[in-house]
C-alpha positions as CSV (number, residue, x, y, z in Angstrom):
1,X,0.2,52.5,2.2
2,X,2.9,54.6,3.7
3,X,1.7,57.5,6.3
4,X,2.9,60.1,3.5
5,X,1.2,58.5,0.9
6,X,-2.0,58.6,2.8
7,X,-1.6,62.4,3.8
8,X,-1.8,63.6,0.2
9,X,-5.6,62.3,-0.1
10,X,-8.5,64.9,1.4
11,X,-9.4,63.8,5.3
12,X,-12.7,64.3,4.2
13,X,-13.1,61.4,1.5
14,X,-14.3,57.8,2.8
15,X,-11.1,55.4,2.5
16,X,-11.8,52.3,0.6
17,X,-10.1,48.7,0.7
18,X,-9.2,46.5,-2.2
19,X,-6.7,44.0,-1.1
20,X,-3.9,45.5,0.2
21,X,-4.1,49.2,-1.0
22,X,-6.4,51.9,0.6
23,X,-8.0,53.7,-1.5
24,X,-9.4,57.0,-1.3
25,X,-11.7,58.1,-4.6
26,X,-10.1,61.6,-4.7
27,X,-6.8,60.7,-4.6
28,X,-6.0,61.1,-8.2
29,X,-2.7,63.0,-8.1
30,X,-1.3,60.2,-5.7
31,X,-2.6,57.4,-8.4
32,X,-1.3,59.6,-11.7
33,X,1.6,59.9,-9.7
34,X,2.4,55.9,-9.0
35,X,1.5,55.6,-12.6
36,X,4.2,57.5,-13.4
37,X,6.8,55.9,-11.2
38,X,6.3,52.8,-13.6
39,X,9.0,52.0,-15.7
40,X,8.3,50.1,-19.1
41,X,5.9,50.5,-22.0
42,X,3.0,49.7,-19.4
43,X,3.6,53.2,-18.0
44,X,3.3,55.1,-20.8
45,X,-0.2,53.6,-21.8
46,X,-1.3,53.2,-18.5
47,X,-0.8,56.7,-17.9
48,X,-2.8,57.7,-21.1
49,X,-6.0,55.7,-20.4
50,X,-5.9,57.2,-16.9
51,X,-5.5,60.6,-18.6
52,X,-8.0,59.6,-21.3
53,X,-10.5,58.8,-17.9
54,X,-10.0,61.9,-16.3
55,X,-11.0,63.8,-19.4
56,X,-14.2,61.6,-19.7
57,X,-15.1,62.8,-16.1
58,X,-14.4,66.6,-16.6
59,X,-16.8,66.2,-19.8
60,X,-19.3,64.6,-17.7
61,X,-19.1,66.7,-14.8
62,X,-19.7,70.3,-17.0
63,X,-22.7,68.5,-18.8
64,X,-24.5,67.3,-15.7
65,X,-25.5,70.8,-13.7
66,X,-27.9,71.6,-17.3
67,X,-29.2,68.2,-17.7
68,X,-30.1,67.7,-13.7
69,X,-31.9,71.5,-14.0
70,X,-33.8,69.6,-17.3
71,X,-35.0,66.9,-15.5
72,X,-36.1,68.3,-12.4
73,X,-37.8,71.3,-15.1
74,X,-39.8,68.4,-17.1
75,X,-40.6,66.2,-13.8
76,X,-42.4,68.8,-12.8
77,X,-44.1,69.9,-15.9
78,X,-42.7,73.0,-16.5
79,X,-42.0,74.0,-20.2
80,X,-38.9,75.2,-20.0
81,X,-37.5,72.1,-22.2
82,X,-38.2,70.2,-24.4
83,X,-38.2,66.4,-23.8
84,X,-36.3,65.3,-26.7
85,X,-33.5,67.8,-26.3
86,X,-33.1,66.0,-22.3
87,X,-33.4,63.1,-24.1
88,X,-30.2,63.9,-26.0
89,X,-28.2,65.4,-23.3
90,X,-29.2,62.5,-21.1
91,X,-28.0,60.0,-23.9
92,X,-24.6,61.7,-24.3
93,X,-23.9,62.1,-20.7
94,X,-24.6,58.4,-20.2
95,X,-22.1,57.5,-23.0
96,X,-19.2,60.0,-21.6
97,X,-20.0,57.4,-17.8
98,X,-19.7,54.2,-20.0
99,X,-16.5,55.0,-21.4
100,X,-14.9,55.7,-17.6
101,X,-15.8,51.7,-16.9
102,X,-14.8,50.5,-20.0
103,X,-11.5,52.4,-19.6
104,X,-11.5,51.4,-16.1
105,X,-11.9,47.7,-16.8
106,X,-9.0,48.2,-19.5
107,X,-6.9,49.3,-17.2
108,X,-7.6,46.5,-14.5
109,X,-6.8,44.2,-17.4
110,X,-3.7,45.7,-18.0
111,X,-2.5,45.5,-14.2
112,X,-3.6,41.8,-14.6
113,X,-1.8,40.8,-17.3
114,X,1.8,43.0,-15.9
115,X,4.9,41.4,-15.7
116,X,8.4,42.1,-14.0
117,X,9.6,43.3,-10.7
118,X,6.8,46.4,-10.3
119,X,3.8,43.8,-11.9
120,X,2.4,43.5,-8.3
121,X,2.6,47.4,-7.6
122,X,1.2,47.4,-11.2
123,X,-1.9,45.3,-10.4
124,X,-2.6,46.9,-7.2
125,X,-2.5,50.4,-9.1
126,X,-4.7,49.3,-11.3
127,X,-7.4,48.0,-9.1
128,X,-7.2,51.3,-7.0
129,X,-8.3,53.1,-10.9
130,X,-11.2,50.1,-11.2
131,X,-12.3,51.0,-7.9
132,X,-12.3,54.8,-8.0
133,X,-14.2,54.1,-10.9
134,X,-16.8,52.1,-10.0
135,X,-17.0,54.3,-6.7
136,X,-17.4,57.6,-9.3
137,X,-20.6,55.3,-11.6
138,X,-22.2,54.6,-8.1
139,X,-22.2,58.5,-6.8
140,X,-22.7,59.8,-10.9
141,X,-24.5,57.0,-13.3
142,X,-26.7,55.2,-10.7
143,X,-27.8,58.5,-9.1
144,X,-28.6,60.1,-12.6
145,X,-32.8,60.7,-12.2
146,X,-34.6,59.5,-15.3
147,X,-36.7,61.4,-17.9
148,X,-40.6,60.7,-17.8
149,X,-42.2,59.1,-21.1
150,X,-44.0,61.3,-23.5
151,X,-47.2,60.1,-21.8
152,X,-46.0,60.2,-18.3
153,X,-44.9,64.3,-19.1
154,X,-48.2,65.2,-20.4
155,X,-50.1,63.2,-17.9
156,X,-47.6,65.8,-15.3
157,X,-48.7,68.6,-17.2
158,X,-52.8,67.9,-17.8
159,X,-52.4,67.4,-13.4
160,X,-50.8,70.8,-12.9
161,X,-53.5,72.3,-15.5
162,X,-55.7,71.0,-13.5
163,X,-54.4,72.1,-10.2
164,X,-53.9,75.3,-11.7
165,X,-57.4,76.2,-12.4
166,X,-58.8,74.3,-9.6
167,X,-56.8,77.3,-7.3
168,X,-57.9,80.1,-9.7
169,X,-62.1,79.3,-9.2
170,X,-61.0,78.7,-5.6
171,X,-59.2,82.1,-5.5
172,X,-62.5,83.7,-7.5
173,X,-64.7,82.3,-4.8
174,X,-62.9,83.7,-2.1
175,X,-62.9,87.1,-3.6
176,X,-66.6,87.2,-4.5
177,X,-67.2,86.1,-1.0
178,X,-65.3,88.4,0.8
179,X,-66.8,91.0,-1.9
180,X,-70.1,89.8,-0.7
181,X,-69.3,90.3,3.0
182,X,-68.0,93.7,2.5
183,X,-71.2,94.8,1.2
184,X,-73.3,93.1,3.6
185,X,-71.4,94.9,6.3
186,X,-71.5,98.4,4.7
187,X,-75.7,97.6,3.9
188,X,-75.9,97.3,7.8
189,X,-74.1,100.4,9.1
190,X,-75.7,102.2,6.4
191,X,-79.1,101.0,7.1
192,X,-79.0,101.1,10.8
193,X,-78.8,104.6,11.1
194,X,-82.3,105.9,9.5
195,X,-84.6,102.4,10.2
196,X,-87.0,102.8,13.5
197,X,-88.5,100.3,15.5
198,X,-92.2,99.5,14.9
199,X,-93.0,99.6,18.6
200,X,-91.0,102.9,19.3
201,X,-92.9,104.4,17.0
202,X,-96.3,103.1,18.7
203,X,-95.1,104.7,22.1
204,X,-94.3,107.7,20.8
205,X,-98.3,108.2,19.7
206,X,-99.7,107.2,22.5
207,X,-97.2,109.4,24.5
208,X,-98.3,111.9,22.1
């Protein structure tokens, strides 16, 4: 890949290999724009699955932040949401992540089956696309955190009721005690100032 070529890609990304064409995962601009270099119908439905895939992501991307804050909300028992509801959201998000590799894939077949003078610069384009892609599932589809079972989330829920009240009696105790203590204290300052010692009491008659 020419020095240019390489500098439009972020320093920060991790560069990937697939035959002969380095591959960075955020370099989409330098990938639509290859795609667009391509003269013949291939380019023009090329271009639109890649499109089509980007779309897909963006989708997938805004829907993620709300269900990540469900699942971490039910995993820990909180009420906030409502399992089914994740359930949905989950469903949908998965589907939006299947259709990026089965556009992918479509578009590595594509490259595969190219012909002409650009068919090699085809194919390698089109394995950098699989490959983004399949980098994007690992980071995004793999990563996604499952939803507990019905019984699993109310087996969470019956353990933090249970925590919960176990803290409140301990809580009560510790305030009952340290009521107790108070008034033990208080009982001895007040009492020590009018109580006499037996034997004092003796010496002071026989003094007397």
């Amino acid at each position: 890949q020419a020095q240019g070529e390489r500098a439009e890609g972020t320093e920060e990304c991790e560069l990937r290999e697939e035959g002969e064409l380095r591959v960075c995962p955020s370099c989409n601009r330098l990938i639509l724009r290859r795609l667009m270099e391509l003269k013949s119908q291939e380019k023009t439905i090329l271009t639109a699955l890649y499109e089509k895939m980007g779309l897909m992501k963006q989708e997938a991307e805004k829907l993620r932040p709300s269900y990540l804050e469900m699942a971490e909300s039910l995993l820990a028992g909180e009420y906030a949401y409502g399992l089914q509801n994740a359930s949905k959201k989950r469903l949908e998000l998965i589907k939006m992540y299947e259709s990026v590799d089965s556009i992918s894939k479509d578009i590595l077949s594509l490259g595969s089956v190219a012909e002409g003078p650009s068919a090699n610069t085809t194919l390698k384009l089109c394995r950098a696309v699989r490959l983004t892609a399949s980098v994007y599932l690992q980071d995004h589809l793999l990563l996604l955190p499952s939803l507990p079972s019905p019984d699993r989330l109310r087996q969470i829920r019956e353990a933090m009721a249970r925590e919960a009240e176990e803290r409140q009696q301990r809580l009560v105790k510790q305030e009952r005690l340290a009521l107790r203590q108070r008034e033990e204290a208080h009982g001895a300052a007040v009492g020590g100032g009018v109580k006499t010692n037996p034997l004092d009491k003796l010496m002071g008659r026989v003094q007397g």
